[in-house]
N, C-alpha and C positions, 0 to 999 in steps of 0.2 A: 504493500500500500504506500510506502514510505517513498519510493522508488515511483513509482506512477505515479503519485502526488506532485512530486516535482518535476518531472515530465512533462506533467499538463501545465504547471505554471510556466515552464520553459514553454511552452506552446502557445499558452495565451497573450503572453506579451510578444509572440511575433504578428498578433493579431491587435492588440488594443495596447497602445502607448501608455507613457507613465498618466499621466491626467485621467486614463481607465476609459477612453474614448476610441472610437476606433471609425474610420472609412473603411468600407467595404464593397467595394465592386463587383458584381454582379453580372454573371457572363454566363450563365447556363440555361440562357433561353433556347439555345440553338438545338440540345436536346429534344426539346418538344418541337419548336416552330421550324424550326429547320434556319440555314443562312438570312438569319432575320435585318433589316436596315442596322447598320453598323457593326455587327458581328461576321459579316463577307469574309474579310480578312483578320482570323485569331489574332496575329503576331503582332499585326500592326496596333490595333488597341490596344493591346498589352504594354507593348512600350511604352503607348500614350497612358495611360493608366498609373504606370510606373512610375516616368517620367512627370509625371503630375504629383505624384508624390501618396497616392492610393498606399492604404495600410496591409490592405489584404484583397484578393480574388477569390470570388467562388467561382466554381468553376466544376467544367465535368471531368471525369476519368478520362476522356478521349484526349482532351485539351492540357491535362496536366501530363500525358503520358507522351503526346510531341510537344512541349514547350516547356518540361519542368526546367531544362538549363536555362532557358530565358528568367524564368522567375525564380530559381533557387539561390537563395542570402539579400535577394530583391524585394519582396514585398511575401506576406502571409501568404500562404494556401487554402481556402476551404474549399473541398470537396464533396460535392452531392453525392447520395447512396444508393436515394430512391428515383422513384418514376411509375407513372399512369399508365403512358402512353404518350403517343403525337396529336399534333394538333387536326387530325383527321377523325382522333376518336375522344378527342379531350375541348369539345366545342363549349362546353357547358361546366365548371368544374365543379359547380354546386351538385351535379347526377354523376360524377364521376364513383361510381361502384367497387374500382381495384385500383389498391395501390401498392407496390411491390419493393419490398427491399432489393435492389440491384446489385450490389457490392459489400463487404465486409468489412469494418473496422479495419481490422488486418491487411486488404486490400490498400486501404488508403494509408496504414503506416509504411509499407511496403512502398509504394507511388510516393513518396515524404511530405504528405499535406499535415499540414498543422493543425486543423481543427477538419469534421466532420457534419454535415445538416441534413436533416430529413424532413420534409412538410407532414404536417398534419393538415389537413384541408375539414376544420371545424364545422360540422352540418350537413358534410357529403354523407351520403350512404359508405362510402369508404373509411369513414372519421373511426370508428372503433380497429378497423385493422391497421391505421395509421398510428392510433396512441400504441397501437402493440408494439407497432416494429420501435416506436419512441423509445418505449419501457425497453425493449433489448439492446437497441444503441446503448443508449445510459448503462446498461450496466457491462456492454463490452468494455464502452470508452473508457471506462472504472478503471478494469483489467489493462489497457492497455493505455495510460494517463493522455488522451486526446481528448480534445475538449468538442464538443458537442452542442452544435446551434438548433433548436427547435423553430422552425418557420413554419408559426399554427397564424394562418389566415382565415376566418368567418366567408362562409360561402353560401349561395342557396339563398334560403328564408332570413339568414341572419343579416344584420343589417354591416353594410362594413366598416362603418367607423364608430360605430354607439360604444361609447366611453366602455359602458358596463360590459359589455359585450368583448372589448377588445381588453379592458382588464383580467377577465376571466379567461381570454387565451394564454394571455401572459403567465397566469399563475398555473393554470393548467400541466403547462409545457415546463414550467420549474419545479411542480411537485412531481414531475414524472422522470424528474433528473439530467433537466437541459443544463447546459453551464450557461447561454444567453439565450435572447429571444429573437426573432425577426418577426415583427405584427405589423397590421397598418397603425396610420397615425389618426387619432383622434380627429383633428382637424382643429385643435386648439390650444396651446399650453397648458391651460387651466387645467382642462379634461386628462389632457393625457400624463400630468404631474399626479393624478391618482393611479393609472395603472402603473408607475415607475413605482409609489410609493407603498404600494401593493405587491410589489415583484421583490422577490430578494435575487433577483439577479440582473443581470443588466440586458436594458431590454433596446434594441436597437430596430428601426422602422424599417420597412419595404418602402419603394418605391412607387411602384405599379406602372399604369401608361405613363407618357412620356407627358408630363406638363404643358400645358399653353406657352407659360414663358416661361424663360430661366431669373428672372425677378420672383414667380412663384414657388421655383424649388426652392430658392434658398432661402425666401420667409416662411415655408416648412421644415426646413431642416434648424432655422434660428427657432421654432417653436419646441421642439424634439429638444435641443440645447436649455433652453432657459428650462423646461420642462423637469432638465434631469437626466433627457434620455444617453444614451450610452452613445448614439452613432448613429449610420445608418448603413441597411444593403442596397446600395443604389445601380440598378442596372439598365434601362432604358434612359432611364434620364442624365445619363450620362453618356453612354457608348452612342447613342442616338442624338447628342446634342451637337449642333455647328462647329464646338472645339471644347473635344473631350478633354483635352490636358487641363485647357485651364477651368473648366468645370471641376474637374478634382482640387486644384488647385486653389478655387474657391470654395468649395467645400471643407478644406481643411482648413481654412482662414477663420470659417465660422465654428466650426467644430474643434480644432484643436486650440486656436488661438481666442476665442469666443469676440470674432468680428463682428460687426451692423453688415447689414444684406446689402448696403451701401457700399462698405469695404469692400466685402469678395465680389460684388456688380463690378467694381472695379479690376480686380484680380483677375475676372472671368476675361475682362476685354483686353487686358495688356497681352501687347506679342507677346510671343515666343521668341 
């Protein structure tokens, strides 16, 4: 225990800085959606991502297994486990029925990802065999000190951002033995400063589509901050933006530096 203990804390700090905040980039759409707008070419977001100063990727088994030398002593690893399906049979994720553990714990110490994630898709038909495969993560990750992200999103009837709603994923996915969270965001400070203070673990937001403007992300991501919250997984709204570098690069002005939306506006638009 002693040994995997520290292990995992060796792992999480290649994930979440001294401050306990972390950017996390978000690249395993292509899983489902196939070569979605901005993920065409792996390698080259990657750098951008990198070079913008991203703390960590998640990302699939495919993508870490050609591109781990790009990103190894570079930036965090998380890698996805699970999976539904493609976007041919996964139109609707609220009636999504099966969800399948893909890969092992072990797989991904083996590939040398630093941390691990599985969804729970909260209100699917598939939501009980999803907390299952959660409850066995947790306790491999135990066994072998990887840390482990629970991304329980509200689906279906559930409404997606109702405070109480999204509180309750949060702790959900902590008492089932996640080391952090990935949930949506309230859509407020106020609101979403109860599920942080409800969580005893640190609970970092999804993204979702790809925002109107980049003035809107990042007065989401400054609400997430004052909020408490831990960071975010930002995947569209980032790899999909006009200049992904300095989107990350603003992102971490707010997030690690605790910027005004004003400053990293600013950040966003300076060359390279």
């Amino acid at each position: 225990m002693g040994l995997t203990r520290i292990g995992k804390e060796l792992r999480l700090a290649r994930i979440f800085r001294e401050d306990g905040k972390a950017l996390v980039v978000a690249m395993d759409h292509a899983y489902i959606f196939g070569p979605i707008k901005g993920l065409e070419k792996p390698r080259k977001i990657i750098e951008d991502v990198i070079e913008g100063g991203a703390d960590a990727i998640l990302t699939t088994y495919g993508v870490v297994k050609r591109f781990y030398e790009l990103m190894k002593g570079r930036v965090g690893i998380v890698l996805r486990l699970d999976g539904g399906g493609s976007k041919y049979t996964l139109e609707d994720f609220g009636k999504a029925e099966r969800w399948n553990l893909l890969y092992e714990v072990e797989d991904a110490v083996k590939l040398g990802a630093d941390a691990v994630i599985t969804t729970i898709l909260l209100g699917a038909p598939c939501e009980a065999e999803a907390l299952k495969i959660l409850a066995k993560l947790a306790a491999d990750c135990e066994s072998w000190g990887i840390p482990l992200a629970a991304e329980i999103i509200p689906v279906g009837r559930l409404p997606a951002s109702d405070p109480e709603v999204i509180a309750s994923a949060a702790r959900i996915g902590a008492e089932y033995g996640a080391d952090m969270i990935k949930t949506n965001y309230t859509g407020a400070a106020e609101t979403f400063r109860k599920v942080v203070e409800t969580c005893p673990i640190p609970v970092l937001i999804a993204g979702g589509p790809r925002m109107e403007t980049d003035a809107q992300v990042l007065e989401t991501v400054k609400g997430v901050i004052e909020a408490g919250g831990a960071g975010v997984f930002f995947g569209r709204n980032v790899f999909q933006s006009e200049n992904p570098r300095g989107m990350v690069r603003a992102l971490r002005k707010i997030i690690h530096e605790n910027s005004s939306v004003e400053e990293a506006l600013m950040e966003l638009r300076r060359k390279d």
